[in-house]
matplotlib code that plots the C-alpha trace (Angstrom):
import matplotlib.pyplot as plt

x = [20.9, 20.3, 17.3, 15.0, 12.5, 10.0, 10.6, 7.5, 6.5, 6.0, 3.1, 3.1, 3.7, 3.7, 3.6, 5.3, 3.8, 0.3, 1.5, 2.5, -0.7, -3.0, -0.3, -0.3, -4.3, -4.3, -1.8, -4.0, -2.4, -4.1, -5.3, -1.2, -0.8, -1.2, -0.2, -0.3, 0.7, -2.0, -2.5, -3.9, -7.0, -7.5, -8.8, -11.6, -10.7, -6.8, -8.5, -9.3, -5.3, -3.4, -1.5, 1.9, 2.4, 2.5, 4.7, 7.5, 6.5, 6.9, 7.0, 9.6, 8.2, 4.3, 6.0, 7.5, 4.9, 3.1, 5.7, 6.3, 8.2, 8.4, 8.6, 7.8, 8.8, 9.3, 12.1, 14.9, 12.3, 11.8, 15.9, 16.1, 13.5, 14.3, 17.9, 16.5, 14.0, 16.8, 19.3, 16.4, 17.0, 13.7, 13.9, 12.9, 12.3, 12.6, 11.2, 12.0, 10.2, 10.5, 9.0, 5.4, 8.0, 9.6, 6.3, 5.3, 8.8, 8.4, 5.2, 6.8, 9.9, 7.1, 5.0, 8.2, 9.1, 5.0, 5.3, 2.4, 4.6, 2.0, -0.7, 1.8, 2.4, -0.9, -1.8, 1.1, 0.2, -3.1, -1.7, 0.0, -3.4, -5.0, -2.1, -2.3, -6.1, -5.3, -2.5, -4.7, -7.8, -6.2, -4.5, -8.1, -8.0, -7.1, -5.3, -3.8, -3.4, 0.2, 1.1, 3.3, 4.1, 4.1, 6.1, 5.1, 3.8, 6.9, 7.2, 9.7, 9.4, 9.2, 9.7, 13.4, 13.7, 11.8, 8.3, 5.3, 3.6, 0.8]
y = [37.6, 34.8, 34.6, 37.0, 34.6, 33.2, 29.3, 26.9, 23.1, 21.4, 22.0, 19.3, 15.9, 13.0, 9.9, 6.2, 4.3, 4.0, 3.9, 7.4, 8.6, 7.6, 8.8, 12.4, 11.8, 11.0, 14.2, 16.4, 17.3, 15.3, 18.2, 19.1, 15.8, 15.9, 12.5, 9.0, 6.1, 3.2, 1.3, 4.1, 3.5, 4.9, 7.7, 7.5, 10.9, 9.5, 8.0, 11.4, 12.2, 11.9, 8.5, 8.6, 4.9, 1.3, 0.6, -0.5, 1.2, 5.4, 7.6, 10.2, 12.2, 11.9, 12.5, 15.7, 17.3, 18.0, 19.8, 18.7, 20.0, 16.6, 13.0, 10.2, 7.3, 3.8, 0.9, 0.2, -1.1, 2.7, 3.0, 3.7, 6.2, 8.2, 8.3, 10.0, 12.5, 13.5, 13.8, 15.6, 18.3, 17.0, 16.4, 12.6, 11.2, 7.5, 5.0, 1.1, 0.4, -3.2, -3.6, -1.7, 0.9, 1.5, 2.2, 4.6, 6.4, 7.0, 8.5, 11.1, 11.8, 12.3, 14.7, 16.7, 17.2, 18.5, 20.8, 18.6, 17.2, 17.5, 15.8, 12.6, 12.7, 12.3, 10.3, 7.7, 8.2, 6.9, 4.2, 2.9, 2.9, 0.7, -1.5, -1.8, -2.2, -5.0, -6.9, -6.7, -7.8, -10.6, -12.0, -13.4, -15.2, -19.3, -19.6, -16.1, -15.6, -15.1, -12.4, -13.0, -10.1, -10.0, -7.7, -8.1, -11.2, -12.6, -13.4, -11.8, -15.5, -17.2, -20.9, -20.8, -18.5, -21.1, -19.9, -19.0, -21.5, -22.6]
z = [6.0, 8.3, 10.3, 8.2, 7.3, 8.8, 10.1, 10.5, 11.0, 8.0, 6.0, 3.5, 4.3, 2.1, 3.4, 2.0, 5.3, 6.1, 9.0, 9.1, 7.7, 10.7, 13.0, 11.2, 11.8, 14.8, 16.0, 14.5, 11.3, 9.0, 7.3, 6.3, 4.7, 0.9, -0.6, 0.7, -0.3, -2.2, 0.9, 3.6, 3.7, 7.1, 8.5, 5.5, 4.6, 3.7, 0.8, -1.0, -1.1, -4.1, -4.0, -4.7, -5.1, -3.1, -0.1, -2.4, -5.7, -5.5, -8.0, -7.3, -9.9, -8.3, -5.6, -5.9, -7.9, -4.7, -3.4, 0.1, 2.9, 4.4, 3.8, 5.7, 5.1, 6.9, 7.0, 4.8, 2.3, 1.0, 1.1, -2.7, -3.3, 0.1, -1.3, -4.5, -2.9, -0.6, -3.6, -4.7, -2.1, -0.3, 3.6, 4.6, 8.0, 8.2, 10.9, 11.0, 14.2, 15.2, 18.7, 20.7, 22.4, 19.0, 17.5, 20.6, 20.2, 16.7, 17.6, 19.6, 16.8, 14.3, 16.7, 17.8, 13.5, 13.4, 16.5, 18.1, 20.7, 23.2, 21.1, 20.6, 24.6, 25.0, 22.4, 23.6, 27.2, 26.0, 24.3, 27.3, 29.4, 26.8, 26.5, 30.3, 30.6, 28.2, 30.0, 33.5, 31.9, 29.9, 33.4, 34.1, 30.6, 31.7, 28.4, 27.0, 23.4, 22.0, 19.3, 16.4, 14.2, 10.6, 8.1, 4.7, 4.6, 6.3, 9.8, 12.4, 14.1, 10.9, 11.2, 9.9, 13.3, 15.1, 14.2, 15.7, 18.3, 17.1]

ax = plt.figure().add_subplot(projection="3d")
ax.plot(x, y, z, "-o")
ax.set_aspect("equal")
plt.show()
């Protein structure tokens, strides 16, 4: 019959992105993540999780031996093995965040699939402060830095694009 059982938040999260292990941290639901991939190395206590592979190399099987209610994953890099854990009857979330308000949004996607939506308000909200505290402070700065972002090990401004000033 429809409706008889009980329906909860995910309860074990894998992770393919760093990235989405310190924002599972940082919500407060580090404790429901239970494999990462090679490269988290932050919160320290991400370290301890099984690994389920680099950002590029999963093992499906790895994978779904820990038996997870939820993946994680980020860009079209992890395209092929999100297509398998899906095909695998697995549900996957994907980010491909490309800009600061893309980041923050995902952020808030991620907490809403958790049921912390009010942790990733605030946690976004505070975000915003410090990106704003760093915008007026650096005003005072007689030459400001510029940012150019990276994306495994290739640039978004690379010099074919017209590079980064240097």
């Amino acid at each position: 019959m429809y409706g008889k059982s009980p329906v909860t938040f995910p309860r074990r999260i894998v992770c393919l992105s760093a990235e989405h292990v310190e924002i599972c941290y940082a919500l407060g639901a580090g404790d429901r993540v239970v494999g990462v991939p090679g490269t988290a190395h932050r919160p320290p206590e991400a370290r301890d999780k099984p690994k389920v592979g680099g950002f590029t190399t999963f093992k499906a099987d790895r994978i779904l031996a820990l038996e997870p209610d939820l993946i994680l994953a980020f860009s079209d890099l992890q395209a092929d093995i999100s297509a398998e854990l899906i095909r695998a009857g697995l549900p996957v979330f994907c980010t491909n965040p490309r800009s600061m308000d893309e980041i923050l949004q995902s952020i808030l996607m991620v907490g809403g699939l958790l049921g912390v939506d009010a942790a990733a308000h605030a946690l976004v909200a505070d975000m915003h402060d410090e990106i704003n505290q760093v915008r007026e402070f650096s005003t005072m700065w007689p030459d400001r830095p510029r940012v150019c972002t990276s994306r495994n090990g290739t640039s978004r401004s690379s010099p074919a694009s017209g590079g980064c000033p240097r």
